[in-house]
Backbone as CSV, one residue per row, in Angstrom:
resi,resn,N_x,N_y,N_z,CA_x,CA_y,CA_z,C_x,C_y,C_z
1,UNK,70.081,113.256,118.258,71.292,113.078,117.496,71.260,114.052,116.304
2,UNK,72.408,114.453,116.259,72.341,115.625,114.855,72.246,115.372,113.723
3,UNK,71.802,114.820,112.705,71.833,114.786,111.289,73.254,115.181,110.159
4,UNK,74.290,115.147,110.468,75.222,115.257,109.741,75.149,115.521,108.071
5,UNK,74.409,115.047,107.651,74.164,114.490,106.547,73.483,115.379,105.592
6,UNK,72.172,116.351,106.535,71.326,117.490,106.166,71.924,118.333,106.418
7,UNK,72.490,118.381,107.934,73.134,119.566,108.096,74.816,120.165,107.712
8,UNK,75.663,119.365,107.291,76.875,119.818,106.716,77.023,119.012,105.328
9,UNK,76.977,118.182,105.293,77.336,117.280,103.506,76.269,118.080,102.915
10,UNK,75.074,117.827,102.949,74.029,118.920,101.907,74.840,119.895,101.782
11,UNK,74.917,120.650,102.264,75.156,122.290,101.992,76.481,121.845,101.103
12,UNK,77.535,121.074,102.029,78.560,121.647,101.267,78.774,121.363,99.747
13,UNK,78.158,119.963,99.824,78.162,119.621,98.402,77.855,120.443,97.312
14,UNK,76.727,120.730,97.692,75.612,121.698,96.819,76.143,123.153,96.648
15,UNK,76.951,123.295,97.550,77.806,124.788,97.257,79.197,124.365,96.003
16,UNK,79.674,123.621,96.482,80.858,123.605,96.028,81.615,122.297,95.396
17,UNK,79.969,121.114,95.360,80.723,119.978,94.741,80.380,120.458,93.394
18,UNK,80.894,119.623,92.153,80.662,119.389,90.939,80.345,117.972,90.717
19,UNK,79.120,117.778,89.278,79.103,116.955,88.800,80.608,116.493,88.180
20,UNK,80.454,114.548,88.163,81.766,113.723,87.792,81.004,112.513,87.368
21,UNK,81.709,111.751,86.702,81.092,110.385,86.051,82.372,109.536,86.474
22,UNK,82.073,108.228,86.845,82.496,107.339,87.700,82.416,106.317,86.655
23,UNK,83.208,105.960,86.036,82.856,104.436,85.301,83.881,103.498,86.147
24,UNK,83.547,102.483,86.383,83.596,100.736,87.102,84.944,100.551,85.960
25,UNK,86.086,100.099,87.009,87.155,99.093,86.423,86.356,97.847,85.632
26,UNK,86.782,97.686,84.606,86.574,96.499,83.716,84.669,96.532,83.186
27,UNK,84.179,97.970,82.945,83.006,98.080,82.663,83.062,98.856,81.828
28,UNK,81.751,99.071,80.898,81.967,100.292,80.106,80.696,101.134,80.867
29,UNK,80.062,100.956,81.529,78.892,101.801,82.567,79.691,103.025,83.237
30,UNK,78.901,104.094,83.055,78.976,105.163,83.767,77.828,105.187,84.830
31,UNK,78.406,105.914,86.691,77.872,106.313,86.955,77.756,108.202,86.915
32,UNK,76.451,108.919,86.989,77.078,110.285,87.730,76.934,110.308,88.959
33,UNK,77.530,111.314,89.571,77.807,111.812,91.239,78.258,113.498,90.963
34,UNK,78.723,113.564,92.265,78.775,114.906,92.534,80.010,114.765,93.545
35,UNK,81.180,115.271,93.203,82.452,115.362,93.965,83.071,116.654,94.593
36,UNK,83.545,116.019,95.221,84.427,117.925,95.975,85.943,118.032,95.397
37,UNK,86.359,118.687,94.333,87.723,118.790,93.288,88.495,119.176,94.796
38,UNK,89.557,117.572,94.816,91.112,118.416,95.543,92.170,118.126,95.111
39,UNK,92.230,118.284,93.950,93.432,117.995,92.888,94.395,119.162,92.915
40,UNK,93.834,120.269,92.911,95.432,121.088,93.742,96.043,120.921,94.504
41,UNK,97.311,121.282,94.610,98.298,120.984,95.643,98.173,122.103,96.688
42,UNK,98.350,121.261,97.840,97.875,122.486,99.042,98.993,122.359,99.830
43,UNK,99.702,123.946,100.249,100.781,123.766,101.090,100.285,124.307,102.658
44,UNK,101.018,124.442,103.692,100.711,124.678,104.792,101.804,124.751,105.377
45,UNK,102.245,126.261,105.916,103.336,126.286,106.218,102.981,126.684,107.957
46,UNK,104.147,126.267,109.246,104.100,126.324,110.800,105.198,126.506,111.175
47,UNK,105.427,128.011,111.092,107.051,128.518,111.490,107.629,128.532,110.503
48,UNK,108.668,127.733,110.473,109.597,127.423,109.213,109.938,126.052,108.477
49,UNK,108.898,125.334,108.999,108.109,124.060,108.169,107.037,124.145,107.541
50,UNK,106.887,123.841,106.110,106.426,123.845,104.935,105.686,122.672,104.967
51,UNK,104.816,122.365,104.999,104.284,120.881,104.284,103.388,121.204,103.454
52,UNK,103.511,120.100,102.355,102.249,120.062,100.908,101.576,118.727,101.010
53,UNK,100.236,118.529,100.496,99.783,117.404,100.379,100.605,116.357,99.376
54,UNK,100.098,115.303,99.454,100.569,114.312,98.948,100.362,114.312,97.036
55,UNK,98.962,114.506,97.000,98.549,114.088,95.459,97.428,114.743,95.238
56,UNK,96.731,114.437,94.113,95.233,114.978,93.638,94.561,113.789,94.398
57,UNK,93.450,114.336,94.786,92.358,114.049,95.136,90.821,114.599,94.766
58,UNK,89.622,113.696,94.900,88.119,114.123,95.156,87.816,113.509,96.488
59,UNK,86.817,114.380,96.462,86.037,113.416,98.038,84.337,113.116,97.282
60,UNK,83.993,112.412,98.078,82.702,111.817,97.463,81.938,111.118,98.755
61,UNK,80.443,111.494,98.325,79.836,111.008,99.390,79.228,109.270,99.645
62,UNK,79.809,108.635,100.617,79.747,107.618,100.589,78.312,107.038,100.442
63,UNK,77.204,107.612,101.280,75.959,107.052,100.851,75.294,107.318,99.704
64,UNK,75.613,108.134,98.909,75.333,108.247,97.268,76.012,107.581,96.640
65,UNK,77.176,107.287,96.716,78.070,106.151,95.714,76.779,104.334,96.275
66,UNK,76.789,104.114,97.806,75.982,103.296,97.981,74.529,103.413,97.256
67,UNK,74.171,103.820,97.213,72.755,103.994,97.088,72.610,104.148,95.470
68,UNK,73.621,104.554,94.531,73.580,103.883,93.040,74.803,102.247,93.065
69,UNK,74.695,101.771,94.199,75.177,100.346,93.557,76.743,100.043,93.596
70,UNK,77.645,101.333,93.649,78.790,101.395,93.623,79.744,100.362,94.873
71,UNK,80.091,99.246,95.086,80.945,98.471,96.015,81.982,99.184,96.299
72,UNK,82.971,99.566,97.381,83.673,99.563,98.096,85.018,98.967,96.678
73,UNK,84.877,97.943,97.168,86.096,97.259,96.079,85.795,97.505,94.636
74,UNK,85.158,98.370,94.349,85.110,98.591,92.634,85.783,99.836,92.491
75,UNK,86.300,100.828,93.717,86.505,102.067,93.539,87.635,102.048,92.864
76,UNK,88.769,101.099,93.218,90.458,100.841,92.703,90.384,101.091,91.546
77,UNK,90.867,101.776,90.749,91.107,101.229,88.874,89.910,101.987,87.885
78,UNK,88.946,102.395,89.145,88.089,103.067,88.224,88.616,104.432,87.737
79,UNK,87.258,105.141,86.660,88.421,106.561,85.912,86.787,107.193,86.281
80,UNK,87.505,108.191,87.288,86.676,110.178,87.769,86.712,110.649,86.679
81,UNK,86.207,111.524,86.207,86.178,112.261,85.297,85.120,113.468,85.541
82,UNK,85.984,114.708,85.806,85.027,115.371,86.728,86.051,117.157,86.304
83,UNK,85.000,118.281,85.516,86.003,119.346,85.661,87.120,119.428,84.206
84,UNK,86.837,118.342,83.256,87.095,118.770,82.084,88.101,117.523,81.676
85,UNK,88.670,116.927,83.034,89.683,116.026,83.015,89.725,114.117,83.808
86,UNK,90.066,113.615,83.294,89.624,112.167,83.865,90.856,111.877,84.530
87,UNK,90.816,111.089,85.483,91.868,109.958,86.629,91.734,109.044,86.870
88,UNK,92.304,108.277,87.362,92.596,107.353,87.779,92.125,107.268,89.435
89,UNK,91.826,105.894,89.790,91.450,105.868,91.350,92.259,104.984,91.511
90,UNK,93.700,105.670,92.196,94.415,104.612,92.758,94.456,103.802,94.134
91,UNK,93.494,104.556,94.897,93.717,104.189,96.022,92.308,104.934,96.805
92,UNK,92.002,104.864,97.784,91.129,105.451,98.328,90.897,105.259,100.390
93,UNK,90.602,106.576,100.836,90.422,106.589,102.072,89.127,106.890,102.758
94,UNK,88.650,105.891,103.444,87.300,106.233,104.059,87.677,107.263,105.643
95,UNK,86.547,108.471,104.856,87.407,109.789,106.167,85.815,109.595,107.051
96,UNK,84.544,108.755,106.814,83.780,108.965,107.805,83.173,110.098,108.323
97,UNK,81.917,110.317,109.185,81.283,111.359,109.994,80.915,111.161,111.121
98,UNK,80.867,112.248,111.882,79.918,111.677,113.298,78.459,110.602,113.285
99,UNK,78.252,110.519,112.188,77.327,109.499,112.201,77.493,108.030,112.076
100,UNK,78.875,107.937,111.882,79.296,106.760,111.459,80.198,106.662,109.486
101,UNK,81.286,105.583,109.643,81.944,105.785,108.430,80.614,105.305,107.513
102,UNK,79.310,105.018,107.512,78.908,104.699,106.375,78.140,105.681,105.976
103,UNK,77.863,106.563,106.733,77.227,107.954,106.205,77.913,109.223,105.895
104,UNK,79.402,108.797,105.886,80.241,110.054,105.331,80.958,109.855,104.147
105,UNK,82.417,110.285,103.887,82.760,110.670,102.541,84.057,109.293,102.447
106,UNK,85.122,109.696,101.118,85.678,108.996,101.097,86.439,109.437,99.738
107,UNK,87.503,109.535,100.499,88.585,110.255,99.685,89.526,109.888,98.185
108,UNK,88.987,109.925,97.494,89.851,109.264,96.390,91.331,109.413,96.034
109,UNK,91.883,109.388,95.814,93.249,109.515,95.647,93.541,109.066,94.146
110,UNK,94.332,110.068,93.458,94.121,109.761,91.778,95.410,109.946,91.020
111,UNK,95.215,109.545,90.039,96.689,109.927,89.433,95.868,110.546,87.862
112,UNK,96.556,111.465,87.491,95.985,112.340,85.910,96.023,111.057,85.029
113,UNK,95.060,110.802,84.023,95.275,110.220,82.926,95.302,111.745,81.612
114,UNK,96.435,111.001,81.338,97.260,112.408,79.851,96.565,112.052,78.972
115,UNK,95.832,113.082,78.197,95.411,113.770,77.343,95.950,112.559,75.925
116,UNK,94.857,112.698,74.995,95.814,111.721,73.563,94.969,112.631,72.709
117,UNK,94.989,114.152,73.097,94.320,114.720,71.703,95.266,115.382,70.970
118,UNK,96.593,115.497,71.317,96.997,115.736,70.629,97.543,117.255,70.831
């Protein structure tokens, strides 16, 4: 069986994730992690149909969020903060690997929290 895990999440992370701090709805605890920034808007155009994604997003690796303690149901409400700027986790999608959804990623879905500096 192939290793998913060594062989594509390592690398990619390590190329191209960034450190992010994860603090818990209704906590003042931070965790850190390491996320993949998809908070740009991405279009994709096929002929003469256009489509854009939906929203900002990170992706994050599900057995590292496990493995510091992080629940499934704590992800809602928590604030990313990752790249200079913090969000909101409104929602979230488990995208899974060939190894199974508990050894792959999981898509956050965010909304900007605005700036109060002024």
């Amino acid at each position: 069986m192939i290793d998913y895990s060594a062989g594509l999440y390592d690398p990619v992370f390590a190329v191209i994730g960034v450190p992010a701090t994860l603090t818990l709805a209704g906590t003042a605890g931070e965790v850190a992690l390491t996320v993949i920034d998809e908070t740009r808007r991405k279009t994709q155009t096929s002929g003469s149909v256009e489509v854009r994604s939906v929203g900002p997003g990170a992706y994050a690796r599900i057995p590292e969020l496990d493995g510091k303690g992080i629940a499934r149901e704590a992800y809602k409400g928590s604030v990313l903060t990752f790249n200079g700027r913090s969000w909101t986790v409104r929602s979230y999608e488990l995208t899974g690997s060939p190894n199974g959804e508990d050894l792959g990623e999981v898509l956050f879905l965010l909304n900007a929290i605005e700036s109060t500096n002024g």
